[in-house]
Backbone as a printed PyTorch tensor [residue, N CA C, xyz], in Angstrom:
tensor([[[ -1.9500,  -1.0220, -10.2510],
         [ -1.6650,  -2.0920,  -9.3040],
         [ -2.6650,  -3.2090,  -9.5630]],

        [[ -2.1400,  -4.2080, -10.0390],
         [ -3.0090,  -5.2580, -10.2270],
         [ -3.4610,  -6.5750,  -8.6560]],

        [[ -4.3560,  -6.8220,  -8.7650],
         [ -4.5170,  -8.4310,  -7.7840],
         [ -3.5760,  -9.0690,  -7.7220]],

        [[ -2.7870,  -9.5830,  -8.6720],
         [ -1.5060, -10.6710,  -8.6780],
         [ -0.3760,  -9.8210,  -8.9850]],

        [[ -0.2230,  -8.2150,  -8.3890],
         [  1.2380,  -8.1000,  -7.9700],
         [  1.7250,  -8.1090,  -6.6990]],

        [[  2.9850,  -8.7600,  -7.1430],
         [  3.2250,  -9.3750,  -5.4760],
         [  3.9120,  -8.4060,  -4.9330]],

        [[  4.1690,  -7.0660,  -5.1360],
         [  4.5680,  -6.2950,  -4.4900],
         [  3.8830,  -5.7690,  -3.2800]],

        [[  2.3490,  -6.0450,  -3.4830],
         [  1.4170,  -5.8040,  -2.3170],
         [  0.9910,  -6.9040,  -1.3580]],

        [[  2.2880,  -6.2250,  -0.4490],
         [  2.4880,  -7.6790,   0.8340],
         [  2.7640,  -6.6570,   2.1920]],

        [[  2.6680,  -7.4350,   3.1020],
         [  2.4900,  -6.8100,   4.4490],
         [  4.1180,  -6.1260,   4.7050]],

        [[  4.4520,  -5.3200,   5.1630],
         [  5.7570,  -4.3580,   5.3670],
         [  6.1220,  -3.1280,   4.1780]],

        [[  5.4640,  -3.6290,   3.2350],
         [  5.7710,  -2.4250,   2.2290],
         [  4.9920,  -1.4350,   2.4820]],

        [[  6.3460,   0.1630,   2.3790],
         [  5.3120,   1.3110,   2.4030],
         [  5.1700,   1.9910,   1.2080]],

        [[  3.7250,   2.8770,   1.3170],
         [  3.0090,   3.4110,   0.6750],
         [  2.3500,   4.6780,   1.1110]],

        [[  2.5250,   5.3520,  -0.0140],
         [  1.7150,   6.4840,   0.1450],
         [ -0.2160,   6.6240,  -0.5550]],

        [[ -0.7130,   6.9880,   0.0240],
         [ -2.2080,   7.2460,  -0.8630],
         [ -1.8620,   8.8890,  -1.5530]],

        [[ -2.0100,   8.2280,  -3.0110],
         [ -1.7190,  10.0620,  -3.7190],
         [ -2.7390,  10.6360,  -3.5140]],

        [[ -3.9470,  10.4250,  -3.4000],
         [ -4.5860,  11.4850,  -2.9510],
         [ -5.0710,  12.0820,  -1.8170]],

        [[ -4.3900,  11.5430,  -0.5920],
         [ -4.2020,  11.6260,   0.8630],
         [ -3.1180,  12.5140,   1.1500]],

        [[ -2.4850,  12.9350,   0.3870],
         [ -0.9490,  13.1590,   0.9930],
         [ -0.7440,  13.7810,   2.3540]],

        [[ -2.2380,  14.2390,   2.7540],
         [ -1.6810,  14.3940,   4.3280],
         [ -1.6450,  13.2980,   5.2520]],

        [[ -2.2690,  12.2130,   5.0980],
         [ -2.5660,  10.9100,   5.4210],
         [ -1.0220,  10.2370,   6.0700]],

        [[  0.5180,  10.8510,   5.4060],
         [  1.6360,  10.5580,   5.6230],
         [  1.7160,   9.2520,   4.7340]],

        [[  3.1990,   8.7570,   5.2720],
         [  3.0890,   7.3620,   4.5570],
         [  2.6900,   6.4670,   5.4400]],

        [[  2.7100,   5.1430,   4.9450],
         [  1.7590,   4.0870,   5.8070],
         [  2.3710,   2.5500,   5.0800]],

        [[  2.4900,   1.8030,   6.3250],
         [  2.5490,   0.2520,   5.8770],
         [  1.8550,  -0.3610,   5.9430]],

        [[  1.2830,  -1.0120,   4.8440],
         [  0.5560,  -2.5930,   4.8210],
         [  0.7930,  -3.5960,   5.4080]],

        [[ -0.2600,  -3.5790,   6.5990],
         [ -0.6270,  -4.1000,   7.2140],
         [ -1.1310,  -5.7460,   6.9640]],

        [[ -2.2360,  -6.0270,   5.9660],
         [ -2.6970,  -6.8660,   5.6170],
         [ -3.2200,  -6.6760,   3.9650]],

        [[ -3.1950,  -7.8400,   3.0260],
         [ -4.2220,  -7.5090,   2.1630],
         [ -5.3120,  -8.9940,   1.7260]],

        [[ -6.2420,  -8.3570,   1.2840],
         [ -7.1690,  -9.2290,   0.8850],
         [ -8.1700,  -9.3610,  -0.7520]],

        [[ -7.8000,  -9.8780,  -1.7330],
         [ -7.9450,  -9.6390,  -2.7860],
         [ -7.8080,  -7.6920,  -2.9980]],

        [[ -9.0230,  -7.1820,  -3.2490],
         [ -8.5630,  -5.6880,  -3.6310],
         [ -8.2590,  -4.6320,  -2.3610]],

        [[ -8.4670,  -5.3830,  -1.0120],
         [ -8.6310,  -4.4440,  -0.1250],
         [ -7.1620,  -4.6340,   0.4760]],

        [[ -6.9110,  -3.5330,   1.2730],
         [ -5.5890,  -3.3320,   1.3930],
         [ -5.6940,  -2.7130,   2.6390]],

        [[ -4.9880,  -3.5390,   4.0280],
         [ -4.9970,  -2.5780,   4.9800],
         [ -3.8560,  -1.6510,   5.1770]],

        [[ -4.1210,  -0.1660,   5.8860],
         [ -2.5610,   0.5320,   5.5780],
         [ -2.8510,   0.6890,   6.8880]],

        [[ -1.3420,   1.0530,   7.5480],
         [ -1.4240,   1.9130,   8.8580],
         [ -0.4950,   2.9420,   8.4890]],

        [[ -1.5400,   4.1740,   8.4370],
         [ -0.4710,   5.4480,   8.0900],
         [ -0.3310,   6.4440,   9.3180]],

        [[  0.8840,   7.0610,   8.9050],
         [  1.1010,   8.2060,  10.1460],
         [  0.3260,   9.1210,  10.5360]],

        [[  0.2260,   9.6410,   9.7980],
         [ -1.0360,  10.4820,  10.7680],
         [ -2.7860,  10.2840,  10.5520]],

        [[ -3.3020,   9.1610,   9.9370],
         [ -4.3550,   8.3600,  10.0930],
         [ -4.5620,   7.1030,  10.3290]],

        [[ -3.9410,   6.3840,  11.0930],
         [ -4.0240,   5.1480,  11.1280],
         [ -4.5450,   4.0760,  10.4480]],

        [[ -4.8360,   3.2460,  10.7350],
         [ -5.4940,   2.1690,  10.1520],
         [ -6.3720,   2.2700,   8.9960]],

        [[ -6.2890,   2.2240,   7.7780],
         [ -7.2610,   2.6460,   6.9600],
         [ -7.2920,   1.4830,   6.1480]],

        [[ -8.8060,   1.2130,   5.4390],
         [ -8.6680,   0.3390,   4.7480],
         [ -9.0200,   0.4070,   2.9490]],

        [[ -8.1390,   0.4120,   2.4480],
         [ -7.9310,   0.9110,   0.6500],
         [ -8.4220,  -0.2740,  -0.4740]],

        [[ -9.4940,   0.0530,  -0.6570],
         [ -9.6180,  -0.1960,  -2.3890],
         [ -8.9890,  -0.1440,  -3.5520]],

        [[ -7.8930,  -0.8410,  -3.4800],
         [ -6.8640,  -0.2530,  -4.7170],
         [ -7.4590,  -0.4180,  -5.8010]],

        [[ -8.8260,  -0.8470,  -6.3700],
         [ -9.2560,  -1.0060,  -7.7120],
         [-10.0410,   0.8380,  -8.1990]],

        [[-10.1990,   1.2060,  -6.4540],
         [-10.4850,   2.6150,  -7.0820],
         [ -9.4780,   3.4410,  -6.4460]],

        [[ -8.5060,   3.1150,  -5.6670],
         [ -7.4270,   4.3460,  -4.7780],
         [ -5.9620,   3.5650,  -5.2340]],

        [[ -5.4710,   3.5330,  -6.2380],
         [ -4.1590,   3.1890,  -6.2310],
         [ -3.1250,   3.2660,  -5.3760]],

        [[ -2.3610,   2.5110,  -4.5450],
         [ -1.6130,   3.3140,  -3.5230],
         [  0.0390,   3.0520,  -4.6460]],

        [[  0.6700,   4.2490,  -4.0420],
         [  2.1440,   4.4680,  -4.7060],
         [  3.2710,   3.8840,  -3.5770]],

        [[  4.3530,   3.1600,  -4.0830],
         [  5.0700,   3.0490,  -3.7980],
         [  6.4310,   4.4740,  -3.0210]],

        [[  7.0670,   3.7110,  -1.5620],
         [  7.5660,   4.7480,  -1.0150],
         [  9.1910,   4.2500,  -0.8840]],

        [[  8.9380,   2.8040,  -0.4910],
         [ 10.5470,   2.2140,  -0.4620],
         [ 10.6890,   1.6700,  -1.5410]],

        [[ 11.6120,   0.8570,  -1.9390],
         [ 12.3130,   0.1380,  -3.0170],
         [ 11.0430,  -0.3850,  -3.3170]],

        [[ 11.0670,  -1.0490,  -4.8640],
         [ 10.0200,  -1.9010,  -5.2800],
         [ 10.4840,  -3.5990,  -4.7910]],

        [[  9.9190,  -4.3080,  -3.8540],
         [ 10.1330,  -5.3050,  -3.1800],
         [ 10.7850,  -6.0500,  -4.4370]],

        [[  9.8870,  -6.3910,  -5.7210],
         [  9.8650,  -7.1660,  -6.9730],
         [ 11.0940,  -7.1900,  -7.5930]],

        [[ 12.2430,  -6.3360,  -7.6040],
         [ 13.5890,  -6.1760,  -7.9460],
         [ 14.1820,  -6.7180,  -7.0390]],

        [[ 14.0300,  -7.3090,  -6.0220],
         [ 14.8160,  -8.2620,  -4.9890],
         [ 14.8920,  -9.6980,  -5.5420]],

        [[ 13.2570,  -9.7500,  -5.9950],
         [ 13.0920, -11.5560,  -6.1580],
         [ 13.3610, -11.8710,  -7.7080]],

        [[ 14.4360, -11.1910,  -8.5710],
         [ 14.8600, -11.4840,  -9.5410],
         [ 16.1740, -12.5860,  -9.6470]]])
């Protein structure tokens, strides 16, 4: 997941792979690498995607804006 993909925008969900009890969770906000999630059964968390990659759960947004 890079800085300038625009797939990481507020409503898309995500899972943390190495959370998987964490549930899935939507982005909330992001800010260069930080990423806020609100997941189901941990709420509000806030992700480093340069060291926690988060995975995609719904459609990839980016196949819409073609």
């Amino acid at each position: 997941m890079s800085l300038s993909d625009p797939f990481l925008e507020p409503g898309v969900v995500v899972r943390h792979p190495g959370r998987e009890d964490w549930g899935l969770g939507q982005v909330q906000s992001v800010t260069g690498r930080k990423v806020t999630v609100n997941f189901q059964d941990a709420g509000k968390q806030v992700i480093d995607t340069s060291v926690a990659p988060l995975s995609f759960v719904s459609n990839d947004p980016r196949s819409a804006r073609r």
